[in-house]
C-alpha positions in Angstrom: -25.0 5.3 23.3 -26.2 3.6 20.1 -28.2 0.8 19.7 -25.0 -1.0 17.5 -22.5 -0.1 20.6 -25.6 -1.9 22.8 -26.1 -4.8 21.0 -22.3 -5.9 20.3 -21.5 -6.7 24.1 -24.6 -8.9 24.0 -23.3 -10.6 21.0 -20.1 -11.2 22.3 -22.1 -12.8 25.3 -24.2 -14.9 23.5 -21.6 -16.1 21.0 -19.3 -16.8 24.1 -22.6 -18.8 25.7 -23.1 -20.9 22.7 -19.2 -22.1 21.9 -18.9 -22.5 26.0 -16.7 -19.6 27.2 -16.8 -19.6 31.2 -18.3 -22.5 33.6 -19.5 -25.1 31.4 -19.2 -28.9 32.1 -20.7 -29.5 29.0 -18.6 -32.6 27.0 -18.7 -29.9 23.6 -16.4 -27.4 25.3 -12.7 -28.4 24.9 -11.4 -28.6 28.0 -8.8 -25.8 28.0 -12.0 -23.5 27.4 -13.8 -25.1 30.7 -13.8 -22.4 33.3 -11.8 -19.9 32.0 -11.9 -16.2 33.0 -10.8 -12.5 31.8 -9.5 -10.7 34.5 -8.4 -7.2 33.6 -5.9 -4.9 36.1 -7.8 -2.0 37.6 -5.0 -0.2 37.7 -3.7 -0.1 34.1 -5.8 1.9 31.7 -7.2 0.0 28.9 -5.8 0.6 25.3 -7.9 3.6 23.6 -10.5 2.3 21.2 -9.8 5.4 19.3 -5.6 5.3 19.2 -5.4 4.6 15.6 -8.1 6.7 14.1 -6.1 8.7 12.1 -4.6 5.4 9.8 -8.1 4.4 9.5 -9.5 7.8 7.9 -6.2 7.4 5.9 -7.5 4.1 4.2 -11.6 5.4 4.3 -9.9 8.7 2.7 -8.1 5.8 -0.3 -11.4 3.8 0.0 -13.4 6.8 -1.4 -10.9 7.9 -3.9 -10.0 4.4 -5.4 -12.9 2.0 -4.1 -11.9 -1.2 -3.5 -13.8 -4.4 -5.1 -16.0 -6.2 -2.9 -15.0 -9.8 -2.2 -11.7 -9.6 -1.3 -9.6 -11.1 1.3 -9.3 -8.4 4.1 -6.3 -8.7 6.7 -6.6 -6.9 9.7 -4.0 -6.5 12.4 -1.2 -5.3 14.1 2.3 -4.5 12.1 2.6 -7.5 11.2 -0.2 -7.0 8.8 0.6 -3.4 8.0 4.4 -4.1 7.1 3.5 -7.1 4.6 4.1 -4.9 2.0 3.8 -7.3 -0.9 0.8 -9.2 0.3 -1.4 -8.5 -2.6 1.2 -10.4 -4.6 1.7 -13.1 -2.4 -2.0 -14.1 -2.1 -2.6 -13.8 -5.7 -4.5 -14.9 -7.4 -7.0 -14.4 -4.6 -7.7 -10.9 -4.0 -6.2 -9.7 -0.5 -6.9 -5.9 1.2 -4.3 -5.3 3.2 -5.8 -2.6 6.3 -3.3 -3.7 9.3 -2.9 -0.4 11.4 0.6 -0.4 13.6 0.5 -1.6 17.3 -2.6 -2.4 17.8 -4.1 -4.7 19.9 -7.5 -6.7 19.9 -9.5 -4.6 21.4 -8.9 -2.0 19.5 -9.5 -4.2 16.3 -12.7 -4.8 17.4 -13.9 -1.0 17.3 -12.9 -0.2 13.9 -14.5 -3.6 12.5 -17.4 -1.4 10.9 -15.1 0.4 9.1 -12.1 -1.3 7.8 -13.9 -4.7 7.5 -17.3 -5.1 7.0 -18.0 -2.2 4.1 -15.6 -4.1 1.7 -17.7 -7.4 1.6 -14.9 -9.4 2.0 -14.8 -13.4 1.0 -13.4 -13.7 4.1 -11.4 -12.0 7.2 -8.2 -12.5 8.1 -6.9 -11.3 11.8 -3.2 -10.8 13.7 -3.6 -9.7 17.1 -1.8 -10.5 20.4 1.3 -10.1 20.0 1.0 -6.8 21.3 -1.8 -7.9 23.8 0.8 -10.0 25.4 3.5 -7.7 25.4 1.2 -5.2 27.5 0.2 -7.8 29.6 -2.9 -8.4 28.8 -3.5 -12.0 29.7 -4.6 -14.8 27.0 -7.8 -15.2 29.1 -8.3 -11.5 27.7 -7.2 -12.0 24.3 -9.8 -14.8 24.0 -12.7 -12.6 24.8 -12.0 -9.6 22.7 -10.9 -12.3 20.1 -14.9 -13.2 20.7 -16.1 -9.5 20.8 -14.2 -9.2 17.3 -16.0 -12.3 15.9 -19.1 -11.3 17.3 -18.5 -7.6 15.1 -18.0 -9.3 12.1 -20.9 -12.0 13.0 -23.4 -8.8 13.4 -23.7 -7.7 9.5 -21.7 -10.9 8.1 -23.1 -13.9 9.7 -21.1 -16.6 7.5 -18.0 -15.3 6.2 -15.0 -17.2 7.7 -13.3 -15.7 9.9 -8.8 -16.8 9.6 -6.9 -16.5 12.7 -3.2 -16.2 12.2 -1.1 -17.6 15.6 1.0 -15.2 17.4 4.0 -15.5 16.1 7.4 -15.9 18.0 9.9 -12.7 17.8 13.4 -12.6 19.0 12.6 -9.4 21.4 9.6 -11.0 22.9 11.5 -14.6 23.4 10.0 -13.9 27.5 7.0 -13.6 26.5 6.8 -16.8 23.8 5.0 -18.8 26.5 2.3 -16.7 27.0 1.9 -16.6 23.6 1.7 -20.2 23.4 -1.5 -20.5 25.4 -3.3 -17.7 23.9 -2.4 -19.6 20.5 -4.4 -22.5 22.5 -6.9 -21.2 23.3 -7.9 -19.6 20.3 -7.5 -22.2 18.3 -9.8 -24.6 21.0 -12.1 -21.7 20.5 -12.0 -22.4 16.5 -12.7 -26.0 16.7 -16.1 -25.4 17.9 -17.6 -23.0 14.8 -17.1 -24.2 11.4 -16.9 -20.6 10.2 -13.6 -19.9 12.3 -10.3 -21.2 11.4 -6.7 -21.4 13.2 -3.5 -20.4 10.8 0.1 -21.9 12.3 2.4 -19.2 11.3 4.7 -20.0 14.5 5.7 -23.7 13.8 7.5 -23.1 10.2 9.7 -19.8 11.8 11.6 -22.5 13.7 14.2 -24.7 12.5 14.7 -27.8 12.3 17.1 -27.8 15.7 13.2 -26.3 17.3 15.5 -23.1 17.4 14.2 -19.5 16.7 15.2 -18.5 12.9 17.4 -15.1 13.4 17.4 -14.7 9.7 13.9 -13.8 9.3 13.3 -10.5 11.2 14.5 -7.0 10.6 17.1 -5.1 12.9 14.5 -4.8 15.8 13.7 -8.3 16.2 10.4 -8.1 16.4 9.1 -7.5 12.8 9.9 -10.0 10.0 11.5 -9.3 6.6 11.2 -10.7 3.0 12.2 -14.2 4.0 9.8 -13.9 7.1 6.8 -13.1 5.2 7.8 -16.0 3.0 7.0 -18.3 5.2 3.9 -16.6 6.4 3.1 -17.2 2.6 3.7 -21.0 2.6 1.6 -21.3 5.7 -1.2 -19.3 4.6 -2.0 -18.7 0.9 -2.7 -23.0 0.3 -5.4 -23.1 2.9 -7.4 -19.7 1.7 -7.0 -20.7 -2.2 -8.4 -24.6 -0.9 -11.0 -22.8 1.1 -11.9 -19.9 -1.5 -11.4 -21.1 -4.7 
């Protein structure tokens, strides 16, 4: 085992120490953090850290070919990410990397951090996850810490680049699962109000209308992924804070 694979658990540890994940009375720690704990089945396998290893040598294989410009926005996720499609456009004039990777899950985001996040130099990271955490019942307790691991991956070679979560979003084939959802959207964004460097994204709020009903006009066929007029929004919600923050 390396030294690197050593070192991130004990980062994830001390970051989760210092913004007060577990037993901590102390007044800083929202109190939806206070006490919390990850407690994983023992008899469902974990995702494999390795599942999506070929679409990441697809995009090292494009990296060395046509190397991307350091500096740029990097979004990292699960489809969601992968199936914006015109994202470069819609963040412009900020540059955006687009290097989602199908339905993947925290964890798993967390293991290819070194290689589809940190070599570009990004201005700043942008992460989707949890949707399909949820959906494979992992619980938001769970989600919360590898959230952590992940910020503690990027944390270990860039210390003070800001780090965008982007809410789960709500789906029509998931509607069971929306309140599930809803905490781990709570709890992450707690875990953001204690480290300047992190910041919360609503994506959820705007895909509702104004009756607090479920827009049906913004996902594809499978009711789970969004289409052009989904990714709108996602637009609205999210290209005005990056260009206030980046500019």
């Amino acid at each position: 085992m390396t030294v690197r694979l050593l070192l991130r658990p004990l980062l994830a540890v001390a970051i989760a120490w210092s913004i007060g994940c577990g037993d901590d009375d102390s007044g800083d720690v929202p109190e939806i953090l206070r006490g919390i704990t990850c407690e994983r089945p023992s008899d469902r396998p974990a995702p494999a850290k390795d599942a999506w290893d070929g679409t990441i040598e697809a995009y090292e294989r494009s990296d060395a070919d046509n190397p991307p410009h350091p500096g740029a926005v990097v979004f990292v996720g699960s489809s969601s990410i992968a199936l914006w499609g015109s994202l470069t456009e819609d963040l412009a004039p900020l540059p955006a990397l687009n290097r989602g990777f199908g339905g993947s899950v925290t964890s798993q985001a967390v293991g290819y951090v070194d290689r589809i996040v940190t070599p570009y130099q990004p201005s700043a990271v942008v992460l989707y996850e949890g949707d399909n955490d949820i959906a494979l019942g992992i619980s938001p307790e769970c989600v919360l810490e590898d959230y952590d691991a992940f910020v503690a991956a990027v944390r270990e070679k860039l210390p003070d680049v800001p780090i965008y979560f982007l809410s789960i979003k709500p789906s029509l084939l998931r509607e069971e699962l929306w309140e599930e959802m809803q905490r781990t959207n709570r709890l992450v964004r707690a875990r953001t109000t204690t480290d300047s460097r992190l910041r919360y994204i609503d994506v959820a709020t705007p895909m509702f209308a104004a009756d607090g009903k479920l827009r049906q006009d913004i996902f594809l066929g499978d009711g789970l992924h969004m289409n052009a007029a989904g990714y709108e929004i996602w637009t609205s919600a999210i290209r005005p804070i990056l260009v206030n923050d980046l500019r």
